[in-house]
Structures are given as structure tokens and as C-alpha cells.
ZAPAKE-275901 format. One line per field, with one value per atom (N, C-alpha, C): residue number from 1; residue in one letter; atom name; x, y, z. Coordinates in pm, whole numbers, plus 32768, in hexadecimal, padded with zeros to 4 digits. Each point is the difference from the previous one (the first is absolute). Layout:
// residues N
seq = [NUM | ...]
type = [A | ...]
atom = [CA | ...]
x = [X | ...]
y = [Y | ...]
z = [Z | ...]
END
This chain:
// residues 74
seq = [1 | 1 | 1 | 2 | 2 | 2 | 3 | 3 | 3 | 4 | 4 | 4 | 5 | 5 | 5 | 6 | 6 | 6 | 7 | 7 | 7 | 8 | 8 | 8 | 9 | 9 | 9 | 10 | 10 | 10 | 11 | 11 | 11 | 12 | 12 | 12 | 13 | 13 | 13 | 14 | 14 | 14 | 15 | 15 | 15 | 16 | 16 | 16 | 17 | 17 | 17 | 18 | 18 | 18 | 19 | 19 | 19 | 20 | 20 | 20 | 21 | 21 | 21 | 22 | 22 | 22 | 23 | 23 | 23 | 24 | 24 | 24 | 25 | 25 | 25 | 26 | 26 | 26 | 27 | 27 | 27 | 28 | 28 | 28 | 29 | 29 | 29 | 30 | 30 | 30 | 31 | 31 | 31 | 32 | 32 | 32 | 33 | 33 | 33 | 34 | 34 | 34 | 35 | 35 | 35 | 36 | 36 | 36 | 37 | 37 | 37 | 38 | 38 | 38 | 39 | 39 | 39 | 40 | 40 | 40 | 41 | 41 | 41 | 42 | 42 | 42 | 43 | 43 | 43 | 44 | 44 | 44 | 45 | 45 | 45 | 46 | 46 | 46 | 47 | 47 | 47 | 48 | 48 | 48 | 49 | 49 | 49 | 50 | 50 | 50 | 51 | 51 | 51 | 52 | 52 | 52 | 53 | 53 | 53 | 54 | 54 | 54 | 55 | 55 | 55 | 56 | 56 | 56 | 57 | 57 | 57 | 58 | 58 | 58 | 59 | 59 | 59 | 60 | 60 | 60 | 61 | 61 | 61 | 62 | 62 | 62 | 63 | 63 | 63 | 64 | 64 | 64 | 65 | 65 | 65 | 66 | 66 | 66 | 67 | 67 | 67 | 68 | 68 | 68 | 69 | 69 | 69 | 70 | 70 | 70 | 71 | 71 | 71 | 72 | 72 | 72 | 73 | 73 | 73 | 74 | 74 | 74]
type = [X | X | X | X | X | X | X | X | X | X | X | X | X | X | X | X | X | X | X | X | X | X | X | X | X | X | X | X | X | X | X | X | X | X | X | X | X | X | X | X | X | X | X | X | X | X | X | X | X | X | X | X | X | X | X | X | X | X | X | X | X | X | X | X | X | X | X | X | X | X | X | X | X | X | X | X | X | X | X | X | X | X | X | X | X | X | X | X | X | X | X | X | X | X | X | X | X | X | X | X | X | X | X | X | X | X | X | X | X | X | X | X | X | X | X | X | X | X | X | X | X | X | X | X | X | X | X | X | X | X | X | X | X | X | X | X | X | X | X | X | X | X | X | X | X | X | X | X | X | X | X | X | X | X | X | X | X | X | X | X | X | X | X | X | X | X | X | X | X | X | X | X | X | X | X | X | X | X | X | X | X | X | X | X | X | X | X | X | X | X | X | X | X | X | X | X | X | X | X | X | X | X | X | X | X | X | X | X | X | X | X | X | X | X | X | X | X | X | X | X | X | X]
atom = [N | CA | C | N | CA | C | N | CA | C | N | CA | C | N | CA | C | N | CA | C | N | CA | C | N | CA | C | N | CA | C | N | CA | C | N | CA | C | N | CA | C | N | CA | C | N | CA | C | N | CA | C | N | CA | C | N | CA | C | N | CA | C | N | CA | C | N | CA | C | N | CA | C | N | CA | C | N | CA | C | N | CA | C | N | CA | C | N | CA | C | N | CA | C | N | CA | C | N | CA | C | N | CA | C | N | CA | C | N | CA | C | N | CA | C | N | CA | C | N | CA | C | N | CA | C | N | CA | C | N | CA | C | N | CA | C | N | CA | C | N | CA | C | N | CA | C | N | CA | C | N | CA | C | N | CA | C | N | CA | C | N | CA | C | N | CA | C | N | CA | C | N | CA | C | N | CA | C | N | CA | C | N | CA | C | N | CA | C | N | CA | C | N | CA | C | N | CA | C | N | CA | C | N | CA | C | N | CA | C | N | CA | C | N | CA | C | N | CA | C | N | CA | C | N | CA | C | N | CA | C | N | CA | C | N | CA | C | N | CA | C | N | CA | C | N | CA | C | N | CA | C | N | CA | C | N | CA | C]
x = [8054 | 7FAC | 8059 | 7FCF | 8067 | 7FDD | 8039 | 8000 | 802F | 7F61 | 8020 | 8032 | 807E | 8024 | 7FC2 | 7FB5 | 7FA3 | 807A | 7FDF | 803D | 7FB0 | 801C | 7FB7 | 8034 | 8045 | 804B | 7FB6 | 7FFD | 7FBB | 8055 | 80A9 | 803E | 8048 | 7FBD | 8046 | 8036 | 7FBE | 801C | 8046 | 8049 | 802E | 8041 | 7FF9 | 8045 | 7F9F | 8021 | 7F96 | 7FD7 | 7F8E | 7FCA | 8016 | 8070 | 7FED | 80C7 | 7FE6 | 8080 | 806D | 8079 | 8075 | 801A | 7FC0 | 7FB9 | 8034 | 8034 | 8029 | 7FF8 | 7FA1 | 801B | 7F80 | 800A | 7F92 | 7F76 | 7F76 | 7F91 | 8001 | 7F90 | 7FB9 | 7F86 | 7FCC | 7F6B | 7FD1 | 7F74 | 7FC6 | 7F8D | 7FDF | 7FBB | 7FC9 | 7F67 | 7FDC | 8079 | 7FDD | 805F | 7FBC | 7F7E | 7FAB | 8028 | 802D | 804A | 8072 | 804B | 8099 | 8006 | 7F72 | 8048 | 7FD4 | 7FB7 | 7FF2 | 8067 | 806D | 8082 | 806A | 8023 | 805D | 8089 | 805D | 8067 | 7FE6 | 7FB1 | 8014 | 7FF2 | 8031 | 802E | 7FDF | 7F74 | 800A | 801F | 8023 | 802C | 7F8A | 7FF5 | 7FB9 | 7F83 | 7FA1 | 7F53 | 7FEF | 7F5B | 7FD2 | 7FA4 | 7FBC | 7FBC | 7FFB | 8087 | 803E | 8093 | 8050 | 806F | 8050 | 8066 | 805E | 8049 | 8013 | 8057 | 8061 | 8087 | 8042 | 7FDB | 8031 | 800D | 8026 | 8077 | 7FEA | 7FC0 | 7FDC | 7F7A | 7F83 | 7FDA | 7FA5 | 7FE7 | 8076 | 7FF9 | 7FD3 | 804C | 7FCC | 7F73 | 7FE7 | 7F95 | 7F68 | 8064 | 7FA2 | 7FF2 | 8032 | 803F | 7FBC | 7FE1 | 7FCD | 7F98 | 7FC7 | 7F6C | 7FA2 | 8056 | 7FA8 | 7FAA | 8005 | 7F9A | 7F85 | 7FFB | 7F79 | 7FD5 | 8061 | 7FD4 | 7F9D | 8046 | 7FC9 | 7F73 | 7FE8 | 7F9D | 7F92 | 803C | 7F9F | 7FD0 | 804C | 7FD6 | 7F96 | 7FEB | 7FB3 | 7F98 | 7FD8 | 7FA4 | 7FA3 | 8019 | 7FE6 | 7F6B]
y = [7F8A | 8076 | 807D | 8054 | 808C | 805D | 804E | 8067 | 8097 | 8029 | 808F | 8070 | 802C | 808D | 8076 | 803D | 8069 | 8066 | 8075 | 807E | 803A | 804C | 8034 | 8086 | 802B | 8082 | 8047 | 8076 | 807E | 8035 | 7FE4 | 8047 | 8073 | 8020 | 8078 | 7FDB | 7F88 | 7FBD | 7F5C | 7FF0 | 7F80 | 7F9D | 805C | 7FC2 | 7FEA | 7FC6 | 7FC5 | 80BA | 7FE7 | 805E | 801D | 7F9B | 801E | 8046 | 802B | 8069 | 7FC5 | 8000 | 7FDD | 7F75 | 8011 | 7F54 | 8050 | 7FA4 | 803E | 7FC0 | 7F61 | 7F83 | 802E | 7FA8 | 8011 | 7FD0 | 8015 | 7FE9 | 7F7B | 7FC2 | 7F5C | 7FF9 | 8055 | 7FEF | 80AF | 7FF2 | 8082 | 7FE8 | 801F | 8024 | 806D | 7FE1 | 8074 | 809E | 8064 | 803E | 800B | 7FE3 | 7FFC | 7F71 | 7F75 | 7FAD | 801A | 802A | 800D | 804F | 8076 | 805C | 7FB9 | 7F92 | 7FB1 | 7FA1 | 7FFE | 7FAE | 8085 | 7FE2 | 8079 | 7FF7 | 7F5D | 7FF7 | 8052 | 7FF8 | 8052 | 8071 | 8056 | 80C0 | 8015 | 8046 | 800D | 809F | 7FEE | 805B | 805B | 8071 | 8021 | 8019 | 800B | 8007 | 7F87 | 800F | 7F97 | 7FA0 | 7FB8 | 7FBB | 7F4C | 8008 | 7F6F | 8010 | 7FAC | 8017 | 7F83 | 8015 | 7F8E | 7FB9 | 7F93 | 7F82 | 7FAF | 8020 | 7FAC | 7F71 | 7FAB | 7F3D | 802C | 800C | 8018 | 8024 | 80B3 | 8060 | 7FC2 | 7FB9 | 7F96 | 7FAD | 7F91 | 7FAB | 8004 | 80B0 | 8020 | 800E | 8060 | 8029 | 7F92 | 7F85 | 7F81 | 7FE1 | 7FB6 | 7FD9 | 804E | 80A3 | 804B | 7FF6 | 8022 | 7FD5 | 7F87 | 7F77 | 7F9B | 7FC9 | 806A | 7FB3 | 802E | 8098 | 803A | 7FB7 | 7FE2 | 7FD4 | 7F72 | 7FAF | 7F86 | 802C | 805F | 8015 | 8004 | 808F | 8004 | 7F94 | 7FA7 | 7F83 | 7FB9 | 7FF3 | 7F9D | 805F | 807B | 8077 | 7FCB | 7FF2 | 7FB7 | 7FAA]
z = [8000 | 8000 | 8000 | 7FB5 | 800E | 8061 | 8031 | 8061 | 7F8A | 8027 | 7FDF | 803D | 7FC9 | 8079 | 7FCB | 80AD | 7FE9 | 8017 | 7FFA | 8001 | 806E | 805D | 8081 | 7FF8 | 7FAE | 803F | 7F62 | 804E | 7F7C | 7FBA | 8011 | 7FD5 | 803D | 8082 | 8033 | 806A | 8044 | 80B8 | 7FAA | 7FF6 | 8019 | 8060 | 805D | 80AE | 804A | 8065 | 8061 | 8032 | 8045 | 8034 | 809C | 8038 | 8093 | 8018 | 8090 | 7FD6 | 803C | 7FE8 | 7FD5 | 7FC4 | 7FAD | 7F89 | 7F77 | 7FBE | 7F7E | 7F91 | 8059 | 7F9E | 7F75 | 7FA7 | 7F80 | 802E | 7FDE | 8030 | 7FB6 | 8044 | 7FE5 | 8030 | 8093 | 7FF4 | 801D | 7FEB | 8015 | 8074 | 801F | 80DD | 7FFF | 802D | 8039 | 804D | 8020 | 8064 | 80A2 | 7FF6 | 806D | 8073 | 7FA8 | 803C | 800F | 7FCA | 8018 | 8072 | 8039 | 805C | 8065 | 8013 | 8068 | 8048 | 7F91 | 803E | 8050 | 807C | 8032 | 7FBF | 7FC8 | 7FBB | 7FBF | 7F8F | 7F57 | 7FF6 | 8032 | 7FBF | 7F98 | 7FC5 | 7F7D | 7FE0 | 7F8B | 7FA2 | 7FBC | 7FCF | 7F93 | 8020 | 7FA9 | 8025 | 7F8A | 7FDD | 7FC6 | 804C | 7FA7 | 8016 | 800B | 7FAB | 8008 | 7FE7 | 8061 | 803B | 7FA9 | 7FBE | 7FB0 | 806E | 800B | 804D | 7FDB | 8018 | 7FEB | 804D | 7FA1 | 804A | 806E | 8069 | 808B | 804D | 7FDF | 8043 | 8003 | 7F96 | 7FEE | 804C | 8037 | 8039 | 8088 | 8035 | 80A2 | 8002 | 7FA7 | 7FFB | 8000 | 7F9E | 800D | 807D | 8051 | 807B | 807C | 7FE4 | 8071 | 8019 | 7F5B | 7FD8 | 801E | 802E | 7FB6 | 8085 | 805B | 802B | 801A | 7FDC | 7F9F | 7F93 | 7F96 | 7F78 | 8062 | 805C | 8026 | 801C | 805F | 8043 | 7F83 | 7F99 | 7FAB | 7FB5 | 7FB7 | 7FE7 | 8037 | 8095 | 802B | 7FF1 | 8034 | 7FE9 | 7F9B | 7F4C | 7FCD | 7FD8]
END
């Protein structure tokens, strides 16, 4: 099966969105979740915040046991 690579960046932001992060984006996130994690410092305004694979991963990790909750919600 092939894997398509998406493009996330507009052209003007191609770095992660959180601050002293410099890596290239891979996912895009609400900014309303991200300000719920105290790790992730974000950067910028907006409405959806770019993620590097690492920033990502915390951000997964901080999150998941809302995402759980919401799930069963359901």
C-alpha cells in the first residue's frame, strides 16, 4: 500500500509551532488542546498549531487520558 505525503505547512510556518522547537511539522492540533498541556509553550496565534513527531508525542501522552475519557463518552 502506498503512503501519501501530505504537506501541512502553508509555506510561511514550516517549524513546529512550540518554542524553542525548530524541528519540521508532521501533525496539525487544535491550539485550544495544546494550551491545555503546561509542557508545550506555544508560539504564534492561530487556530491550529503545527507539531513536530516529538511535540506530538508529549502532547499525545498528556492528552490521552481525555481522548480516553472522551471515547467512552461516546
Amino acid at each position: 500500500m502506498k503512503r501519501r505525503v501530505i504537506n501541512l505547512s502553508n509555506g510561511t510556518q514550516s517549524r513546529c509551532g512550540i518554542a524553542n522547537c525548530n524541528d519540521s511539522i508532521k501533525r496539525s492540533v487544535s491550539r485550544k488542546k495544546v494550551d491545555l498541556v503546561p509542557e508545550l509553550e506555544v508560539r504564534g496565534n492561530g487556530k491550529k498549531i503545527g507539531l513536530c513527531q516529538s511535540c506530538y508525542r508529549i502532547f499525545k501522552k498528556a492528552t490521552k487520558k481525555d481522548r480516553t475519557l472522551e471515547s467512552l463518552g461516546r
